[in-house]
Structures are given as C-alpha cells and as structure tokens.
C-alpha positions as CSV (number, residue, x, y, z in Angstrom):
1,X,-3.6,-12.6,-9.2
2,X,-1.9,-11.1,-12.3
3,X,-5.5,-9.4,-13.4
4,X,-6.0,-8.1,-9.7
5,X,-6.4,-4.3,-9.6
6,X,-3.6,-3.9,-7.3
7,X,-1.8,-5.7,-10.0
8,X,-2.8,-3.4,-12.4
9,X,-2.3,-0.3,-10.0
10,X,1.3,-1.4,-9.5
11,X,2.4,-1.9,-12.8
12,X,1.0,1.7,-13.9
13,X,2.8,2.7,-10.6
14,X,6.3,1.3,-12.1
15,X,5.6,3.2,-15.1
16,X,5.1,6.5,-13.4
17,X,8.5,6.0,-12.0
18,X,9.8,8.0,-15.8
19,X,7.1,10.1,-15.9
20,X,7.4,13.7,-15.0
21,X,7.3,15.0,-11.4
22,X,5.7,18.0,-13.2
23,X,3.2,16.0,-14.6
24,X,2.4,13.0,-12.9
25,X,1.8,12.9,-8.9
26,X,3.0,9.2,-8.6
27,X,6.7,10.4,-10.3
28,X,6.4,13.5,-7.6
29,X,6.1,11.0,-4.7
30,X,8.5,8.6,-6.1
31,X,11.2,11.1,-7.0
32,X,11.6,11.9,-3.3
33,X,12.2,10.4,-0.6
34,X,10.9,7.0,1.3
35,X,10.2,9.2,4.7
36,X,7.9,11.6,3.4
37,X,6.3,8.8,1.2
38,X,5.9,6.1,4.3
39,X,4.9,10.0,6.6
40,X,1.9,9.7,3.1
41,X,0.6,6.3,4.3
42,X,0.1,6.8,7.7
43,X,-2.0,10.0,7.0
44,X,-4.1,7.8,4.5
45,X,-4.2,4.8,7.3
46,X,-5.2,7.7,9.8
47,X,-8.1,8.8,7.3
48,X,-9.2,5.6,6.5
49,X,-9.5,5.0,10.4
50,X,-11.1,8.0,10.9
51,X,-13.9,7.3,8.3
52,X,-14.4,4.0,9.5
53,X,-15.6,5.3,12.4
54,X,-17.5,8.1,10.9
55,X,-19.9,5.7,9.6
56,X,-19.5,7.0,6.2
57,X,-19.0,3.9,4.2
58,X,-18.4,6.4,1.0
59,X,-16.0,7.9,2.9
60,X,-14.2,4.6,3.8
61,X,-14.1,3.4,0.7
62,X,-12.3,6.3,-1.0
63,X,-9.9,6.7,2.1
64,X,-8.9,3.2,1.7
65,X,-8.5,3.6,-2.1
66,X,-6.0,6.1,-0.9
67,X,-4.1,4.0,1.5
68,X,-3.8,1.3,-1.1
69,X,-2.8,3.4,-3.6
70,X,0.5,4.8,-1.8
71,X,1.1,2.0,-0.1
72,X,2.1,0.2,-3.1
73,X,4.4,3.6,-4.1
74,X,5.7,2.6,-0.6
75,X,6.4,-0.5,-2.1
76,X,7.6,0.1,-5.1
77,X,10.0,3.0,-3.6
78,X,11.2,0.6,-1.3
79,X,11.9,-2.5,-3.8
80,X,8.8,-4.8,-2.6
81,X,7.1,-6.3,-5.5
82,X,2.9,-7.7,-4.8
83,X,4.4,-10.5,-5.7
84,X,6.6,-10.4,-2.5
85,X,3.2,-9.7,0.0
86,X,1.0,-11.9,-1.8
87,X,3.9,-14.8,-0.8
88,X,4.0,-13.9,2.4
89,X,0.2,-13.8,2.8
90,X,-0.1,-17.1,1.3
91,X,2.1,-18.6,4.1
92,X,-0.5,-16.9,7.1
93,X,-2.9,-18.3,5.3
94,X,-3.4,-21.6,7.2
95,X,-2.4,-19.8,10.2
96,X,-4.3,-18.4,12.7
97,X,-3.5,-14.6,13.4
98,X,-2.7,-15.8,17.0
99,X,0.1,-18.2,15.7
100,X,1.2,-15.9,13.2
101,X,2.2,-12.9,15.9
102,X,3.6,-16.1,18.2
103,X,5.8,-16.2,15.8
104,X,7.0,-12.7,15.2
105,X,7.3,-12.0,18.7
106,X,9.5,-15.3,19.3
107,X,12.2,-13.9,16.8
C-alpha cells in the first residue's frame, strides 16, 4: 500500500511535524495537544455523518476527506504508523464483523 494516498497523506503529515505552526495547519494541530486533536476528529466524524444523511454525496465526500485527514494527525500525534492499522485490518480480514467484536468484548 506504499503508493496509497493515505500513504502519501501520512508521510507529508510526518513532515509537517517541523514545519511552522505559523505557517502550516498540520504543525498547528500537531504542536498541541492530543485532546483537542482527537476533540478535531469527532467534529469531522460528526460532519461526515451529518452529510451522509443529507444526501449530498459532494458533501460526504469532502467531510470524509476531512475525517481521514486528521485522523491520521491523530495517528501520527499518537505514535500509530498506517502501517500499524493496515496490520490490524489485515487480521479482520477473514473475519466476520460479528467474530471480530466476539472477540473484543471477551477481553
């Protein structure tokens, strides 16, 4: 997945993390604090609900860009590489979604 977009997107992510807080909106977010950036992805999760319900596909699809986008600050901020999701993905992947919360709420 190393060509991926969100691939790309995290990689110019981790070089933000230098960049200028003045300058650069990515440094701004990663510069502060994990709360207000994880408080960031639920108000793009929120909007991306919100305009799937709408029925504004346009609207979905740049809400979602969102959500993706500081999601992976989240991760970054918080140490999770894609490389760490896409693993755990590829473990559900033979799994049914049934299974896989079995699973979690057995631990």
């Amino acid at each position: 997945m190393e060509n991926h977009i969100l691939e790309k997107l995290y990689m110019v992510i981790q070089t933000r993390e230098s960049a200028n807080p003045a300058t650069s909106y990515t440094a701004k977010l990663l510069s502060g604090n994990v709360t207000q950036i994880a408080k960031k992805v639920g108000e793009e999760a929120v909007e991306t609900a919100l305009a799937a319900v709408s029925g504004s596909k346009t609207s979905l699809i740049s809400e979602s860009s969102d959500l993706l986008y500081h999601l992976l600050v989240l991760w970054k901020a918080t140490g999770v590489s894609t490389r760490d999701v896409w693993a755990e993905l590829d473990a559900r992947f033979d799994m049914s979604g049934i299974e896989e919360k079995d699973t979690r709420d057995s631990t």
